[in-house]
TORMARKE-346580 format. One record per residue: residue in one letter; z, y, x of N, C-alpha, C, O in turn. Coordinates in pm, whole numbers, plus 50000, padded with zeros to 5 digits. Each point is the difference from the previous one (the first is absolute). Layout:
<recs>
aZYXZYXZYXZYX
...
</recs>
This chain:
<recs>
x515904856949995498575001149972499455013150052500675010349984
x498294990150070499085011450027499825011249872500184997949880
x499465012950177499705007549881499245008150014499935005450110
x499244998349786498665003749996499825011549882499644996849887
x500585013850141500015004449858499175013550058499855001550121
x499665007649785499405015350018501095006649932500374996549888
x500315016050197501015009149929498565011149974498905000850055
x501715006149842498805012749986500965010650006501025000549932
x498535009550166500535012550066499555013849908500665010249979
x498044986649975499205015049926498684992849990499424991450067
x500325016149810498254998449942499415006149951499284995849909
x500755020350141499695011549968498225002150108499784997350118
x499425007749787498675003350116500115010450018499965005949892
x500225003850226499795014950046501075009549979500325009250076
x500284987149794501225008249993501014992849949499574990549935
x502045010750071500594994349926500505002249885499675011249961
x500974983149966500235006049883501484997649964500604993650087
x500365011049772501135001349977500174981750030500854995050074
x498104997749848500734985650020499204989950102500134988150027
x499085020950012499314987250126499695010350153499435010850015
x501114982050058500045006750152498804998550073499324990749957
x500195015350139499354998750087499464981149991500434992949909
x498775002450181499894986150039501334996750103500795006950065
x498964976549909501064996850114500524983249966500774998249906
x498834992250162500404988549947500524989650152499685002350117
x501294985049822500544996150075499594983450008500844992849946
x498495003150087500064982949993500814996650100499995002450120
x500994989449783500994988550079498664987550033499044996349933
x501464999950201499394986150051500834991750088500295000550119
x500024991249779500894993950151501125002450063500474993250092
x500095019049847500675010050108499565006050071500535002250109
x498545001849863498755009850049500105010749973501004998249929
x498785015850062499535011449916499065004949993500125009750075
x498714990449873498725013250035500395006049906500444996449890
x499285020250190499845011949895498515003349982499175001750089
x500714998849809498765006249961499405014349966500705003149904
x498615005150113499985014049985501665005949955500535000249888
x499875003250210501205005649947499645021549990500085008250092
x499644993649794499815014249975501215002850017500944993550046
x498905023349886501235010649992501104991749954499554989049968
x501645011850018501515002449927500044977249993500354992349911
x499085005550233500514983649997500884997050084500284988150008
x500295019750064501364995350009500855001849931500964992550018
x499185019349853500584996849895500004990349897500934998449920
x498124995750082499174993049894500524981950066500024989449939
x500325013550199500504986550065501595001549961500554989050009
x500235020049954501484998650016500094995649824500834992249952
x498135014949974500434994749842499554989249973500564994649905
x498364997950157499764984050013500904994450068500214989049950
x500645013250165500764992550096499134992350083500024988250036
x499295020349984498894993150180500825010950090500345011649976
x499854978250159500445010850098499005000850127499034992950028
x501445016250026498835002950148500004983650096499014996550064
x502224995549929499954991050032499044986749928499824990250073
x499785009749832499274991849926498475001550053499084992349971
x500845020750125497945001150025500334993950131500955001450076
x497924991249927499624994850115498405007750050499725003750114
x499264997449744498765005950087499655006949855500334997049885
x498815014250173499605012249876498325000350035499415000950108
x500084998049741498534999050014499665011049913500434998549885
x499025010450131499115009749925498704998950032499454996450104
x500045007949769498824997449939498775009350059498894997350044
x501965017349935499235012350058501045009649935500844999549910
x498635010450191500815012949997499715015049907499825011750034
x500224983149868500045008249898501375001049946500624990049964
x500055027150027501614997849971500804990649902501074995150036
x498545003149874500684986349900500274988550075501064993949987
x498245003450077500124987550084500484996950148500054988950051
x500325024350012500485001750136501115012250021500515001550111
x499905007849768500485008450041501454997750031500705008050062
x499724979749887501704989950054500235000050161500995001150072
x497424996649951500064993250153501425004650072500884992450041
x499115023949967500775005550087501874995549936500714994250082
x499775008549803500864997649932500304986750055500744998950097
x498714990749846499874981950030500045001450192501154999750044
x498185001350022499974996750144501575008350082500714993950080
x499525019049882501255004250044501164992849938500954997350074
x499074999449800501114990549932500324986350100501114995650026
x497594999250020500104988650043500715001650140500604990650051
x499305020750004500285000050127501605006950005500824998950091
x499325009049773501675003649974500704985449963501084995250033
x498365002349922500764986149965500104986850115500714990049986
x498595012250103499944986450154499394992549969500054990350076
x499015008249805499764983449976499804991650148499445002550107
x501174988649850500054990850163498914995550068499974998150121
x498604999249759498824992350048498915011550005499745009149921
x499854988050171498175007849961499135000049901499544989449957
x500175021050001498575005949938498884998150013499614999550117
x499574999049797498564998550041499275010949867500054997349879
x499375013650175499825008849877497554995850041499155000150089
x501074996949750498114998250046499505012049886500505002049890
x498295005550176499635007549931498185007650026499855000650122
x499165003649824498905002750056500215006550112500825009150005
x498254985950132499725006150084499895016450023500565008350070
x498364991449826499715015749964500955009549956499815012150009
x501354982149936501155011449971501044997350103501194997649983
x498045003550137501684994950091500075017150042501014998150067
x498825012349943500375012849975501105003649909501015005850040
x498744989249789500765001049967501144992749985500965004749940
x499064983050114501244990849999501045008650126501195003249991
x497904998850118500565008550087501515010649927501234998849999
x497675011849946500905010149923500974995149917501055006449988
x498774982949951501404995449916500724994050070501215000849977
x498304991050134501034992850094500915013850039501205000849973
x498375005150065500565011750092500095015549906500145011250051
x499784986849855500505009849903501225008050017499815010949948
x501054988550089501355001450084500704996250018500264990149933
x500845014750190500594994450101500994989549939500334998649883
x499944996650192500924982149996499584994450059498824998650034
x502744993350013500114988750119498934985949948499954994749889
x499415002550214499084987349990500814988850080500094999650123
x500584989949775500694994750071499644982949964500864991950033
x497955003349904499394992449939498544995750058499395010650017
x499914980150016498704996250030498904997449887499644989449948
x499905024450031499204999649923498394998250082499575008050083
x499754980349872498684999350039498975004449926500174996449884
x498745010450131498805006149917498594989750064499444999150109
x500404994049754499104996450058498784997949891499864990949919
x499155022850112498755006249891499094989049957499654991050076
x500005010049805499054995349956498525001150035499755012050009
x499094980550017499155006650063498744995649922500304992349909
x498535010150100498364996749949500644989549864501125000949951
x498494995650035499984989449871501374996949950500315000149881
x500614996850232501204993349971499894989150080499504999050112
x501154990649798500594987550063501224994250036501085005449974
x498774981150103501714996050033500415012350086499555004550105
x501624999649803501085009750092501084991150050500545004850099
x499914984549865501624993750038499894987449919499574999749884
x500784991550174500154983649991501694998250075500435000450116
x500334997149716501364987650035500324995549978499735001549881
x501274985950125500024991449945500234997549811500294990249932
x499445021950042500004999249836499105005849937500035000249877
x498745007250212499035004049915499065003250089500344997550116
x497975010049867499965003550116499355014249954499324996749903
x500505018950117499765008249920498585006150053499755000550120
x499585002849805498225006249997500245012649962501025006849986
x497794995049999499905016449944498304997049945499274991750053
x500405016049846498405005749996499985009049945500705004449908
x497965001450179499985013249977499455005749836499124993449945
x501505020049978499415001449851499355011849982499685007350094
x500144994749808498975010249993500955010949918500554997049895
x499555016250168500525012649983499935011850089499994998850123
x499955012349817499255014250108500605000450077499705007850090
x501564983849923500895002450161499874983250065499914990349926
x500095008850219500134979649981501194997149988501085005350030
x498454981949901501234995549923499874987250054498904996250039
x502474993949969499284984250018501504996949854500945007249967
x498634979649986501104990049922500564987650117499514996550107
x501305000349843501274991350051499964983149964500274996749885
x499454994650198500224987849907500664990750105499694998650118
x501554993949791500644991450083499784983949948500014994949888
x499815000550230499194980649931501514991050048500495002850110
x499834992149848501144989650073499264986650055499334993249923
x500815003750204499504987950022499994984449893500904993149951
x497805006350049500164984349894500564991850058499514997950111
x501854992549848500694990450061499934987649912499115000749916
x501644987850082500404989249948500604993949906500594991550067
x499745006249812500914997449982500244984649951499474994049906
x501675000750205500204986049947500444991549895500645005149908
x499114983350092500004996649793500404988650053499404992750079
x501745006149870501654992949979499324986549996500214993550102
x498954999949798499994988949945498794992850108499594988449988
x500045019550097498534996650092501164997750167499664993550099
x501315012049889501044999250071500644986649980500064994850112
x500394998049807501004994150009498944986949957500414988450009
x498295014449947499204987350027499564993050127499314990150026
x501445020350052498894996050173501084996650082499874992750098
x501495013649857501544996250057500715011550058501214999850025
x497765013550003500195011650046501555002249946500454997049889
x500245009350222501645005649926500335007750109499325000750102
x501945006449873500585007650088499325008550091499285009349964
x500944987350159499635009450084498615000150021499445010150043
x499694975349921498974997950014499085006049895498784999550017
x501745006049877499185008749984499635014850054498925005349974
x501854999250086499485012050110499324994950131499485007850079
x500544981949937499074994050072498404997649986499144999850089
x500754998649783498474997049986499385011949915498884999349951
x502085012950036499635010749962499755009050138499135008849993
x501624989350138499965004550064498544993550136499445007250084
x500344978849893499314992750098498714993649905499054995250062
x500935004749776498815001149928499484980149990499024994349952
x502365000450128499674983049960501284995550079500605002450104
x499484988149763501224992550089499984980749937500004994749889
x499985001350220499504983249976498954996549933499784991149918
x499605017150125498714996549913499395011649868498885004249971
x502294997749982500115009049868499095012450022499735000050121
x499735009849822499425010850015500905010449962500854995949920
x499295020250120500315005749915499725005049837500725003149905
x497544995550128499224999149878500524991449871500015005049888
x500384982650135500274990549909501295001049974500644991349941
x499845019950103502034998549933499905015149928500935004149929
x497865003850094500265012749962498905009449925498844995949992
x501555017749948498055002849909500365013850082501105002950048
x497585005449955500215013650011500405010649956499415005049905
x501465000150141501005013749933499065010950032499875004950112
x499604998149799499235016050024501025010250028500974999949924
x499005010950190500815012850033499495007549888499034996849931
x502065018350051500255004049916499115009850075499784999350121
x499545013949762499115010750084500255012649869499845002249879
x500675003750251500305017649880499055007550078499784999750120
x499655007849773499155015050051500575013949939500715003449906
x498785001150170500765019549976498315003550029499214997850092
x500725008849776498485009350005500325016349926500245002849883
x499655007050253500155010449877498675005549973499094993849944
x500815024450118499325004349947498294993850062499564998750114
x499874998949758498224997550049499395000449827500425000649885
x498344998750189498974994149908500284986449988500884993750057
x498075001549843499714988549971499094991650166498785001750009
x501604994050048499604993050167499894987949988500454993049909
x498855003350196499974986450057501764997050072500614989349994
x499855023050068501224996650075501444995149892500924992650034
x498855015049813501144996449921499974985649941501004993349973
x497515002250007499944987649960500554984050115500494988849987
x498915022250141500744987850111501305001550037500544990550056
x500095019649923501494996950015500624993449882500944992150015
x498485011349846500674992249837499784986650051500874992249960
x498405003350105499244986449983501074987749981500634997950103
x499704993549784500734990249990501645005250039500744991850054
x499715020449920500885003749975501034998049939500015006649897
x500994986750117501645002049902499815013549951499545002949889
x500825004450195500715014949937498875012150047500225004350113
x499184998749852498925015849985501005008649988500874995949922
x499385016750135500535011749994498745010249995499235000250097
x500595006349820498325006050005500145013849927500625000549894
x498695013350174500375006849911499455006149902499135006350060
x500754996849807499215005649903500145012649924500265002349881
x499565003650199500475016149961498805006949901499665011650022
x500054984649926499215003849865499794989349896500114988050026
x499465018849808499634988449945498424999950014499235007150063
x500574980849843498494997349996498995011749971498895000550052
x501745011649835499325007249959499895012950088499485010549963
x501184986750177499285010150043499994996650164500575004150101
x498224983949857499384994650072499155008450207500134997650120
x498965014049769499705004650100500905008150086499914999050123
x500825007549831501505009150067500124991150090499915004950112
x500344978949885500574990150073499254997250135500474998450113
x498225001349843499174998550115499665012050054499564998750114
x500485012049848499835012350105501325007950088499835010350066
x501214984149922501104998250078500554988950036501165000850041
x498214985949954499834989450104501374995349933500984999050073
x499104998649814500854990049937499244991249900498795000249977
x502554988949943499684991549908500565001549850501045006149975
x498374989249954500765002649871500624986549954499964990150072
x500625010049806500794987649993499024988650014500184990150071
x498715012649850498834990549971499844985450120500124987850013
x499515026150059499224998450143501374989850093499904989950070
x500985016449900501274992050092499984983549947499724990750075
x500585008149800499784989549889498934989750053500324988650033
x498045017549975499254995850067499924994750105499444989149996
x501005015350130500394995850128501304987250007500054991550089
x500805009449814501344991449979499004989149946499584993450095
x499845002149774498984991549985499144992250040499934988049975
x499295018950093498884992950073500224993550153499244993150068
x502435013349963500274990450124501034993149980500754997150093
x499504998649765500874990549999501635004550013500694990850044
x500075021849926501015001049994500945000949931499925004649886
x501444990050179501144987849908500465012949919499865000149878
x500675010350187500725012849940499495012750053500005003450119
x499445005449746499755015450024501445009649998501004999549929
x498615009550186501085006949974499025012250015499494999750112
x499925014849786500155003750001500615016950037501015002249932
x498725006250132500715012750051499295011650054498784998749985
x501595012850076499395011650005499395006149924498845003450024
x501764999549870499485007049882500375016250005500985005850048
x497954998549890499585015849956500945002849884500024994049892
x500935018450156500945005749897498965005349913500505007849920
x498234991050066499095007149853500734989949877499915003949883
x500844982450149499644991349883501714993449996500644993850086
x499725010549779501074994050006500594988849902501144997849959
x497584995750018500314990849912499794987850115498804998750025
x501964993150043499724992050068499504981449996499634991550080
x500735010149733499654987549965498625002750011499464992250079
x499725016649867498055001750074499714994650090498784998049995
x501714997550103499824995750129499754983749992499134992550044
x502125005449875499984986149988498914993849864499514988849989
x500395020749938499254994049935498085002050016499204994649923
x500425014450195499205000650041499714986550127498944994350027
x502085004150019499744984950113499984990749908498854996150018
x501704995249868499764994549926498784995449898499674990149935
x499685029450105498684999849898498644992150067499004994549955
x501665008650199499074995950095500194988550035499864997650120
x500524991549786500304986850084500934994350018500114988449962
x501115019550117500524993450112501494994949894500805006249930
x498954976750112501404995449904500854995850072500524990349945
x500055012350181501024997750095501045004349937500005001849878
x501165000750208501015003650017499875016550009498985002150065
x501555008949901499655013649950501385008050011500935000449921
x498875006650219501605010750001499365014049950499345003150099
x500535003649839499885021250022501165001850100501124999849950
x498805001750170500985004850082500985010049958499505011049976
x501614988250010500925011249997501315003250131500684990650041
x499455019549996500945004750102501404990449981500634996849900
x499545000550229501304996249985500014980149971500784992550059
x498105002649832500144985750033499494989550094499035001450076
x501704988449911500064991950062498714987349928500164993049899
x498505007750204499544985949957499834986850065499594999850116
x500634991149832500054986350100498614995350019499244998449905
x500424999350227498674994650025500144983249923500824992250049
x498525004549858499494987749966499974986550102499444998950109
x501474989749807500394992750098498664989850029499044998449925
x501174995850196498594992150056499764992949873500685000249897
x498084992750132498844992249887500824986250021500664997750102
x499264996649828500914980850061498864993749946499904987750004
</recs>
């Protein structure tokens, strides 16, 4: 079986702390890897999860503010000490390709790996279409640009046994009329219903946007971050973040299966607040408070 899960690397905002690291997260897809803002101390943070440099396939940051990019250099030399065999695809704002520069090249080591950079630009959009997902970006609102992350899986088919064996369909002939869409007459339509693809978003730092609501949109899994609580609301919006409320809000109103929660302010160390502030606001999904180090499973398709 495929596997689909979010490892969490760190969920610390700006600084880290004794029990939460820098940012830094891993979605399995497929056998896929994206890294997600990998901050300070994540290649450590990959050896006590057991992610290896071989598990990334492409690294998306959000924006370049240190919590969220200061790994780069750590993570990109690892990958290239280690050989991973396949290519890279690192996506990140246009506007900080200066500083991706400096962490790429932070110091010396052999480049022995194909790493591709390929920036985020005006709004966003399709960055990469494959056969298991295809990935966007939009742009959010924070004093540095920022864009969020969303991956859609193509909507496919799925065939129903008893619509099968009423029409005579068997064996090989059913990859036939999945593959050619009619066979003797039969439709594919009439042997099969629609499988909705699965769609994860990564939203960090912003305001409350038009861009966080279109990446949540009909979401399995929200990764979103809420680095304040409700009560200190304005703090939140004058440094271009969200509070739990506000995250809650956005998970709600677009329909999402599971909140996860993260980038929180060492001011607050009661972390059940969090959860019981998204709760206050609505949202009756599925509900992680991110913590370092676990493992969450993206929510299996709708049947």
């Amino acid at each position: 079986m495929s596997v689909r899960e979010l490892v969490v690397l760190g969920t610390a905002s700006q600084v880290p702390t004794r029990h939460r690291n820098h940012n830094g997260y891993l979605l399995r897809w497929d056998g896929e890897g994206i890294l997600f803002d990998p901050g300070e101390g994540t290649q450590r943070q990959m050896l006590r999860a057991g992610v290896a440099a071989h598990d990334i396939d492409r690294i998306c940051v959000t924006h370049f503010h240190g919590d969220h990019s200061l790994g780069l250099a750590g993570v990109i030399q690892r990958i290239n000490l280690d050989q991973v065999p396949h290519p890279v695809t690192a996506h990140f704002p246009a506007s900080g390709q200066h500083f991706f520069d400096r962490l790429r090249h932070a110091t010396a080591y052999r480049e022995s790996v194909e790493l591709t950079e390929a920036p985020v630009t005006g709004n966003g959009g399709v960055l990469a279409a494959t056969g298991s997902y295809t990935l966007d970006s939009h742009r959010l609102s924070h004093p540095v640009e920022s864009y969020g992350y969303r991956l859609t899986e193509p909507d496919r088919s799925r065939m129903l046994p008893a619509e099968l064996a009423r029409h005579g369909i068997t064996g090989p002939d059913v990859g036939r009329i999945q593959r050619e869409g009619s066979l003797r007459g039969v439709t594919l339509e009439e042997v099969s219903e629609p499988r909705r693809g699965q769609r994860f978003a990564f939203v960090m730092d912003t305001r409350l946007c038009d861009g966080a609501f279109a990446l949540a949109e009909g979401c399995d899994m929200l990764v979103i971050e809420s680095t304040f609580l409700d009560e200190d609301g304005r703090l939140a919006a004058d440094h271009g973040h969200l509070t739990a409320g506000q995250a809650a809000r956005v998970a709600k109103e677009s329909g999402v299966r599971h909140l996860v929660l993260t980038h929180f302010s060492q001011r607050y160390s009661d972390p059940g607040a969090f959860e019981e502030q998204a709760r206050a606001a609505g949202f009756e999904g599925e509900l992680t408070i991110a913590q370092d180090l676990i493992t969450v499973p993206v929510p299996t398709r709708h049947t």
